[in-house]
N, CA, C and O of each residue as an XYZ file, in Angstrom:
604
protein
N      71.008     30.583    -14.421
C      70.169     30.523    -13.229
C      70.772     31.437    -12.157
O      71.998     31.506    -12.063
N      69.883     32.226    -11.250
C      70.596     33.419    -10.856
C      71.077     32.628     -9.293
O      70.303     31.756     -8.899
N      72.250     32.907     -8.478
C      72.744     32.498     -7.718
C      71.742     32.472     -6.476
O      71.604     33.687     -6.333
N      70.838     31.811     -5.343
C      70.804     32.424     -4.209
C      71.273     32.643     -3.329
O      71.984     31.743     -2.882
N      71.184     33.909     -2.552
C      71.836     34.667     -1.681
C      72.282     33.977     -0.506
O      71.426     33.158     -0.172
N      73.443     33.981      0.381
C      73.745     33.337      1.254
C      72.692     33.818      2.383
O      71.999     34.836      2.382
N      72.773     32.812      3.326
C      71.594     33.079      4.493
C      72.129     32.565      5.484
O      71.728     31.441      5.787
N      73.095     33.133      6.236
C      73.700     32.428      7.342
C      73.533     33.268      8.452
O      74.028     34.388      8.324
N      73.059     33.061      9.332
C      72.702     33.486     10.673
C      73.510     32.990     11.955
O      73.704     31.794     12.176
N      73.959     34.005     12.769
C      74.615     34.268     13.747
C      73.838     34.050     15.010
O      73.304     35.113     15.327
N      73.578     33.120     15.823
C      72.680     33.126     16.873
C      73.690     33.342     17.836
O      74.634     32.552     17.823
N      73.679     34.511     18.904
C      74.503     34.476     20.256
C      73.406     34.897     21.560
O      72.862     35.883     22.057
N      73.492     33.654     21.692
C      72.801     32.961     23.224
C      73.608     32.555     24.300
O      74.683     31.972     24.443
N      72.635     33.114     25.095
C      72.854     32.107     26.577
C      71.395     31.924     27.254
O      70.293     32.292     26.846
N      71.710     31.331     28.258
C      70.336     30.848     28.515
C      69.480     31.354     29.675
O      69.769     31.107     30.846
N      68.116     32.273     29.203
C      67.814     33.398     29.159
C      65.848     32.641     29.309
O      65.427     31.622     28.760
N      65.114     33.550     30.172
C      63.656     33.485     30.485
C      63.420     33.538     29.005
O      62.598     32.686     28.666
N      63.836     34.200     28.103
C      63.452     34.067     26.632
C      64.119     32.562     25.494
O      64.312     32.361     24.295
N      64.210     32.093     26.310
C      64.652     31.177     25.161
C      63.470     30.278     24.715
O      63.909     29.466     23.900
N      62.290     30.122     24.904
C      60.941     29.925     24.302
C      61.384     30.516     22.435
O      61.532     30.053     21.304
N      61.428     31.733     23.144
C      61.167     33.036     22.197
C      62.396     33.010     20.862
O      62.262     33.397     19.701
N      63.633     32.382     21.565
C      64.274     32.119     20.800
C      64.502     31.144     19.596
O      65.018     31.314     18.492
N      63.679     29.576     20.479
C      63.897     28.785     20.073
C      62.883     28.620     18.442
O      63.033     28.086     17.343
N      61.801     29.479     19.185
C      60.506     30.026     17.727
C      61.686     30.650     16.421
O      61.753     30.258     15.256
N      62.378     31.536     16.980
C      62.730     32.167     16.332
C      63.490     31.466     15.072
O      63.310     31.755     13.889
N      64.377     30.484     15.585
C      65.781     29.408     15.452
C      64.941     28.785     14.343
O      65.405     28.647     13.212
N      63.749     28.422     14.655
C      62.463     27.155     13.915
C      62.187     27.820     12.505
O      62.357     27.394     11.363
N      61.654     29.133     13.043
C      61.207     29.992     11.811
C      62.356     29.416     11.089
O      62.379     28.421     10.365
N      63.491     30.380     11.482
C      64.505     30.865     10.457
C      65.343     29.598      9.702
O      66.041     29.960      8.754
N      65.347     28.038     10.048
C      65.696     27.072      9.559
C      64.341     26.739      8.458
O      64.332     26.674      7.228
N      63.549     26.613      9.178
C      62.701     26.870      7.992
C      62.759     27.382      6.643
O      62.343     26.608      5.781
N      63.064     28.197      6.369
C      63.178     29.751      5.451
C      64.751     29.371      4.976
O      65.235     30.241      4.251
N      65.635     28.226      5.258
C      66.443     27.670      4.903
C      67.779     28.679      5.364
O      68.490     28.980      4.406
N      68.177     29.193      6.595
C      69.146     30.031      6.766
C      70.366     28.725      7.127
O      69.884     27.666      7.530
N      71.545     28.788      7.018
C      72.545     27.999      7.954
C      72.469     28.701      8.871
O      72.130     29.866      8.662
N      72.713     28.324     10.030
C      72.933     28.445     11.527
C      74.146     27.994     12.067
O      74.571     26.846     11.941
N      74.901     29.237     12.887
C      76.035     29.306     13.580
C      75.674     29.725     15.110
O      75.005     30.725     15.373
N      76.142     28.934     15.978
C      75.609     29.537     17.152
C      77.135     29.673     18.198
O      78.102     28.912     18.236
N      76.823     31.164     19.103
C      77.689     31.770     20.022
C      77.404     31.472     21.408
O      76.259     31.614     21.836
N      78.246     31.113     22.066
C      76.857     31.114     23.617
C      78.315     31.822     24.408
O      79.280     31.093     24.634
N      78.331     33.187     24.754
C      79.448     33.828     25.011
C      79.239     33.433     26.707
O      78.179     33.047     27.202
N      80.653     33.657     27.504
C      80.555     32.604     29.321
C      79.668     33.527     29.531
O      79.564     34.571     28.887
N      79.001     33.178     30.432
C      78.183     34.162     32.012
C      78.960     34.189     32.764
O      79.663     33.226     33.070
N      79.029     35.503     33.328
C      80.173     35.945     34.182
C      79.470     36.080     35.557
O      80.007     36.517     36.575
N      78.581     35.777     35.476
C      77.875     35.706     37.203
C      77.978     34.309     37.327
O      77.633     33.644     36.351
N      78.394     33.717     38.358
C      78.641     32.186     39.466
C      76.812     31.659     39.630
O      76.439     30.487     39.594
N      76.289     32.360     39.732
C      74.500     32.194     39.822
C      73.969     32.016     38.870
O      73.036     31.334     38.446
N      74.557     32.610     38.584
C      73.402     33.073     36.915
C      73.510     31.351     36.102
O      74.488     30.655     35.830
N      71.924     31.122     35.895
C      71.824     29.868     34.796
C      72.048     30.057     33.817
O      71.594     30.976     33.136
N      72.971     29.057     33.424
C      73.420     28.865     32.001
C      73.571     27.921     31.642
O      73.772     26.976     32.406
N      73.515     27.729     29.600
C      73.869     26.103     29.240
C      75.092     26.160     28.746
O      75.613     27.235     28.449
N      75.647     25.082     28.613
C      76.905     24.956     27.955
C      76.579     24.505     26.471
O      75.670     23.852     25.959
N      77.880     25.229     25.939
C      77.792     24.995     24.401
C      77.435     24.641     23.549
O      77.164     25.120     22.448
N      77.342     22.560     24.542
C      76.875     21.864     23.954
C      75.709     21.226     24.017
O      75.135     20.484     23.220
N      75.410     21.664     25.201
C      73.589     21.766     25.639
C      72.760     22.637     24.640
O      71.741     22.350     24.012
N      73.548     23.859     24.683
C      72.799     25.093     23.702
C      72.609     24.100     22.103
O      71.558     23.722     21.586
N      73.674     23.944     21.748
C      74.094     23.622     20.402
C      72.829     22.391     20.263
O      72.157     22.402     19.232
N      72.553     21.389     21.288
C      71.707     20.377     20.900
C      70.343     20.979     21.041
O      69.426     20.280     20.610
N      70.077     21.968     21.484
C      68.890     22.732     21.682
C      68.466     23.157     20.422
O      67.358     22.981     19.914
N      69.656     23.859     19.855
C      69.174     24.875     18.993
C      69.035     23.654     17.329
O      68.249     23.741     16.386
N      69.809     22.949     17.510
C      69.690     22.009     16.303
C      68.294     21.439     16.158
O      67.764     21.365     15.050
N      67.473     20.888     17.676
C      66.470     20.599     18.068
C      65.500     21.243     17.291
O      64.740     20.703     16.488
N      65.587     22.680     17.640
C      64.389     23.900     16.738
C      64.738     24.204     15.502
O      64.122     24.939     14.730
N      66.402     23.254     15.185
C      66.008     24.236     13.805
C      65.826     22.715     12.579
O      66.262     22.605     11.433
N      64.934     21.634     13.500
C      64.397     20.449     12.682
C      65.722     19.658     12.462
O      65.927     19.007     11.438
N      66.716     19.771     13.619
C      67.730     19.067     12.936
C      69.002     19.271     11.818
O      69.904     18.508     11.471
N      68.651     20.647     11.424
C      69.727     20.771     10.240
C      71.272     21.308     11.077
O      71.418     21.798     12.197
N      71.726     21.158     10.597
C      73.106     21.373     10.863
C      73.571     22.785     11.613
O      73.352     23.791     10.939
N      74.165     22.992     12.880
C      74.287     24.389     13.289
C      75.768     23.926     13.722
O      76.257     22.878     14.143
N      76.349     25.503     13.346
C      78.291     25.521     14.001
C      77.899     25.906     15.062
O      76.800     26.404     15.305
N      78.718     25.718     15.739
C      79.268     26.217     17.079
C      80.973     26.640     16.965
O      82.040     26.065     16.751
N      80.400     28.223     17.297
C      81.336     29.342     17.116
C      81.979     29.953     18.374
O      81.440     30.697     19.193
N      83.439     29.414     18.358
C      84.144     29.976     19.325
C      83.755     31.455     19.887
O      82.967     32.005     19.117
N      84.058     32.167     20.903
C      83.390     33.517     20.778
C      84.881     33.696     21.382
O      84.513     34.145     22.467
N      85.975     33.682     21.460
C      87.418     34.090     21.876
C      87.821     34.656     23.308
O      87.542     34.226     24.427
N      88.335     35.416     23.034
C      88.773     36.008     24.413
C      87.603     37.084     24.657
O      87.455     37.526     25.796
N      86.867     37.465     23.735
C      85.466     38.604     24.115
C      84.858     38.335     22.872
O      85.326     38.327     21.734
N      83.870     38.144     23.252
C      82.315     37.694     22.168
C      82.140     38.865     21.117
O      82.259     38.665     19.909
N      81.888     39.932     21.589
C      81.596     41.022     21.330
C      83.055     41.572     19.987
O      82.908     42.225     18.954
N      84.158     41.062     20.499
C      85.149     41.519     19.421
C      85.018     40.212     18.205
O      85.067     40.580     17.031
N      84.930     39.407     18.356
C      84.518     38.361     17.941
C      83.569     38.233     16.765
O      83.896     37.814     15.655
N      82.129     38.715     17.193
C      81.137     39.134     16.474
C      81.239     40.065     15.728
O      80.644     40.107     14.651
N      82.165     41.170     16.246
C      82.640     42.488     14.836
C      82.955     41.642     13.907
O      82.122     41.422     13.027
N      84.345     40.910     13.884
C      85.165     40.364     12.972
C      84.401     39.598     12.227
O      84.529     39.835     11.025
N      83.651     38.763     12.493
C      82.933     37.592     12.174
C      81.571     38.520     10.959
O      81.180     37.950      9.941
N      81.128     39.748     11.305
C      80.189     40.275     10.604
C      81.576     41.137      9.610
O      81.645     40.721      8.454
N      82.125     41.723      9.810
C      83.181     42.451      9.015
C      83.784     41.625      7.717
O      84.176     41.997      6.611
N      83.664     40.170      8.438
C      84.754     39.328      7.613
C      83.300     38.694      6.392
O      83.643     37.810      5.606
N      82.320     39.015      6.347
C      81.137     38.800      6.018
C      80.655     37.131      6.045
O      80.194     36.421      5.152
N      80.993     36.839      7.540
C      80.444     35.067      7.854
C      79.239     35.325      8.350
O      78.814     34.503      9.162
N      78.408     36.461      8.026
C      76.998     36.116      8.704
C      76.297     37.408      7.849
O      76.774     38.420      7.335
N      74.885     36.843      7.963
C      74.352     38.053      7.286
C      72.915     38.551      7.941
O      72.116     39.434      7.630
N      72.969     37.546      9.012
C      71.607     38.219     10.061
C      72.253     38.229     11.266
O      73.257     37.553     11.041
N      72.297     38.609     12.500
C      72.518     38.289     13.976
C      71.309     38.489     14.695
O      70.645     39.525     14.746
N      70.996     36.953     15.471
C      69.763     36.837     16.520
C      70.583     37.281     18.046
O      71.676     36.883     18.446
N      69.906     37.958     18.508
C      70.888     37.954     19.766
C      69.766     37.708     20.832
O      68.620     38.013     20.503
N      70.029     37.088     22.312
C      69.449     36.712     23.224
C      70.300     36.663     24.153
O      70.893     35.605     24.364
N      70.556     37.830     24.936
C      71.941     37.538     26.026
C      71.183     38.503     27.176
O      70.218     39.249     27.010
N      71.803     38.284     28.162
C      71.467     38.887     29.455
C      72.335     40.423     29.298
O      73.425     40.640     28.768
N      71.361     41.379     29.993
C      71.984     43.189     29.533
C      73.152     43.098     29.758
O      73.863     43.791     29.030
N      73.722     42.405     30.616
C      75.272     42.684     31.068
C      76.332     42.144     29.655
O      77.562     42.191     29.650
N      75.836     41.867     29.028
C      76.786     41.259     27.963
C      76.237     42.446     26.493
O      76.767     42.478     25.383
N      75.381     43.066     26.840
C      74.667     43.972     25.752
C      76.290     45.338     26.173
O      76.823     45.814     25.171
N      76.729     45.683     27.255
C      77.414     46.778     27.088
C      78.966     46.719     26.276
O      79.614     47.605     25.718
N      79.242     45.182     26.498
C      80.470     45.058     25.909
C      80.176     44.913     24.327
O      81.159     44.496     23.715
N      78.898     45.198     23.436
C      78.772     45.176     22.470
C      78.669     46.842     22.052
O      79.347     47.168     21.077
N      78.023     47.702     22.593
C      78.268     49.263     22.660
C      79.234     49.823     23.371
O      79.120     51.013     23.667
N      80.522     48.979     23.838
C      82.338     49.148     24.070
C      83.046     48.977     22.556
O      84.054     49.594     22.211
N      82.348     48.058     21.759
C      82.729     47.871     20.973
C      82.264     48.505     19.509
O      82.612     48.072     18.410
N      81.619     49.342     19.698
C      80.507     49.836     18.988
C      80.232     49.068     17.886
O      80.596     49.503     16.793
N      79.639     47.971     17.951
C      78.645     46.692     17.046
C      77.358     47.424     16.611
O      76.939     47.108     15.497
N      76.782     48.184     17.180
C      75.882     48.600     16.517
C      75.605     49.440     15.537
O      74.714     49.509     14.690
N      76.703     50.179     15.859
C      76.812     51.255     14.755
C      77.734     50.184     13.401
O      77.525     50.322     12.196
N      78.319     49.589     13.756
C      79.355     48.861     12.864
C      78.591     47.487     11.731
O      79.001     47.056     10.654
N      77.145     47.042     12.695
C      76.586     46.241     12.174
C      75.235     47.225     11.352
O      74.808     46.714     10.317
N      74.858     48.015     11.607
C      74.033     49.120     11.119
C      74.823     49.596      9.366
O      74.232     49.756      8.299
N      76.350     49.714      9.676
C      76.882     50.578      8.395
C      77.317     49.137      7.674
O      77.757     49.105      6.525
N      77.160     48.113      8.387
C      77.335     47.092      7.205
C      75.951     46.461      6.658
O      75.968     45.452      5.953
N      75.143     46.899      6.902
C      73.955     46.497      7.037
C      73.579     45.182      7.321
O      72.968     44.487      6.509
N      73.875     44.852      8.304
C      73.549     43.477      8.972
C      72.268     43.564      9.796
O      72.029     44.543     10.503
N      71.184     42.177      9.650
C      69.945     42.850     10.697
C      69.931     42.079     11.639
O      69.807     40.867     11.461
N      70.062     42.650     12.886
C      70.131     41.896     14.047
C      68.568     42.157     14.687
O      67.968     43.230     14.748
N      68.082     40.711     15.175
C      66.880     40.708     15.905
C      67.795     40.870     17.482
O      68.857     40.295     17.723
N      67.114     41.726     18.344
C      67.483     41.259     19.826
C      66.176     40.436     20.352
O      65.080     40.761     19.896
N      66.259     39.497     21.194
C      65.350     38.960     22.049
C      66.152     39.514     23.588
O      67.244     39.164     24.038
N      65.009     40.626     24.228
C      65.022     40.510     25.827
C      65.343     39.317     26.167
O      65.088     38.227     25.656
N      66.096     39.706     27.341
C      66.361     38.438     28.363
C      65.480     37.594     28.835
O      65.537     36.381     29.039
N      64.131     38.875     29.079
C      62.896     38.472     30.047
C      61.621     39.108     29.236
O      61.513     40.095     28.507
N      60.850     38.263     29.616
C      59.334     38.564     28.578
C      58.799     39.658     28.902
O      57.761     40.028     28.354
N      59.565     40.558     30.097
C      58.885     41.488     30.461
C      59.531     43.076     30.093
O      59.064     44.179     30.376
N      60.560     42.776     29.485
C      61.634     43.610     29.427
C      61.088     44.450     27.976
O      60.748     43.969     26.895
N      61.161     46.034     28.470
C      60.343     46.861     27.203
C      61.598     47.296     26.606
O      61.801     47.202     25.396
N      62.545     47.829     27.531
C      63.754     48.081     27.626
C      64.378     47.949     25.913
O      63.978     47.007     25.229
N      65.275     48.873     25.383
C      66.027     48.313     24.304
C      67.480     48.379     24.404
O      68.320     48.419     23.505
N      67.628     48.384     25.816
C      69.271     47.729     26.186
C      70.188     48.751     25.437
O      71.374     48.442     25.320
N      69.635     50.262     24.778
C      70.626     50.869     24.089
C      70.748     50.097     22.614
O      71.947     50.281     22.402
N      70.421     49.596     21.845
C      70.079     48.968     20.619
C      69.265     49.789     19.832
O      68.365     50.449     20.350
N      69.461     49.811     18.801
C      68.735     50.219     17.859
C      67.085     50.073     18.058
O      67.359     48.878     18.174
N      65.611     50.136     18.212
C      64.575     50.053     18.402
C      64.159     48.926     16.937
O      63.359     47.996     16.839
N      64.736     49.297     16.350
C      63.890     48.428     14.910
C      65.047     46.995     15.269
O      64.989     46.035     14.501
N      65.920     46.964     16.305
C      66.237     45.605     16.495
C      65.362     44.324     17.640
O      65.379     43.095     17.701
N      64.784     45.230     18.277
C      64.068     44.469     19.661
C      63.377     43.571     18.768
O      63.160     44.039     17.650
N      62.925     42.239     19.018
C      62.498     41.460     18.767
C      60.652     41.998     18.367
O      60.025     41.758     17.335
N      60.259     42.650     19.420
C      58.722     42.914     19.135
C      58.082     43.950     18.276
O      56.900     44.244     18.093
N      59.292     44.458     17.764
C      59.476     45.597     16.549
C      59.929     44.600     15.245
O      59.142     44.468     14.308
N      60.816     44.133     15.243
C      61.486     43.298     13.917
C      61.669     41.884     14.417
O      62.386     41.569     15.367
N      60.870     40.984     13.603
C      61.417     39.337     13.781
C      62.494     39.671     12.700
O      63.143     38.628     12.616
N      62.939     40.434     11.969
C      64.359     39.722     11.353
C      63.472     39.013      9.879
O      62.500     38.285      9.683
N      64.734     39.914      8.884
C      63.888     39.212      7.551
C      64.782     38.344      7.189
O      65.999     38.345      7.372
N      63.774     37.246      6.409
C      64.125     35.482      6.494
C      64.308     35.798      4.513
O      63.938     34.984      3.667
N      64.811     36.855      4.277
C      64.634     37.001      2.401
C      66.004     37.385      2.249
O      66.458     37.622      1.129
């Protein structure tokens, strides 16, 4: 009987005008039977709304019917974090949903090019429903170009 393929997905959130958009996303993809690991790297703005870990974490378990999601340290920088974590091959999709300011420390780190040559497919979800913007990302990652294949 032939093995099936691992399906573990990387969600790194914070909490974002898109998290509707996310939470669809989270639903789908538990559906379609992925494990779920979730990142919620700090907000570095004092203003800026955000959930904590474990707010996120009960959220996202919420959409994904209850099945089981990690909650993944993101270290001293998210972004170095997420290399290792795709390098070390613990994920094989990345959803991302973060505010732009956390998008540059991922092209400091060059993740895109690094998740591109490993072939990892990352969906981005904008921050904001209005945002055409591709934050410097790949175009076939924006969410309204690619939901991210669930195969």
């Amino acid at each position: 009987m032939p093995e099936t393929p691992s399906r573990r997905l990387l969600v790194v959130a914070n909490h974002t005008e898109s998290v509707p958009q996310l939470m669809d996303q989270i639903t789908q993809r538990a559906r379609d039977g992925w494990q779920i690991a979730l990142m919620v790297p700090p907000e570095r703005h004092p203003d800026a709304p955000d959930w904590t870990p474990e707010d996120a974490c009960r959220r996202v378990r919420r959409a994904a019917g209850g099945r089981p999601v990690t909650l993944v340290d993101c270290g001293e920088d998210a972004a170095a974090t997420i290399g290792a974590l795709a390098e070390r091959g613990e994920c094989d999709a990345i959803l991302l949903s973060t505010p732009p300011e956390h998008h540059e420390h991922w092209h400091r780190h060059t993740l895109p090019k690094r998740l591109e040559a490993l072939g990892i497919p990352v969906t981005v979800i904008p921050p904001d429903s209005d945002s055409s913007d591709s934050h410097g990302f790949p175009v076939g990652w924006m969410a309204g170009s690619q939901i991210g294949p669930s195969t």
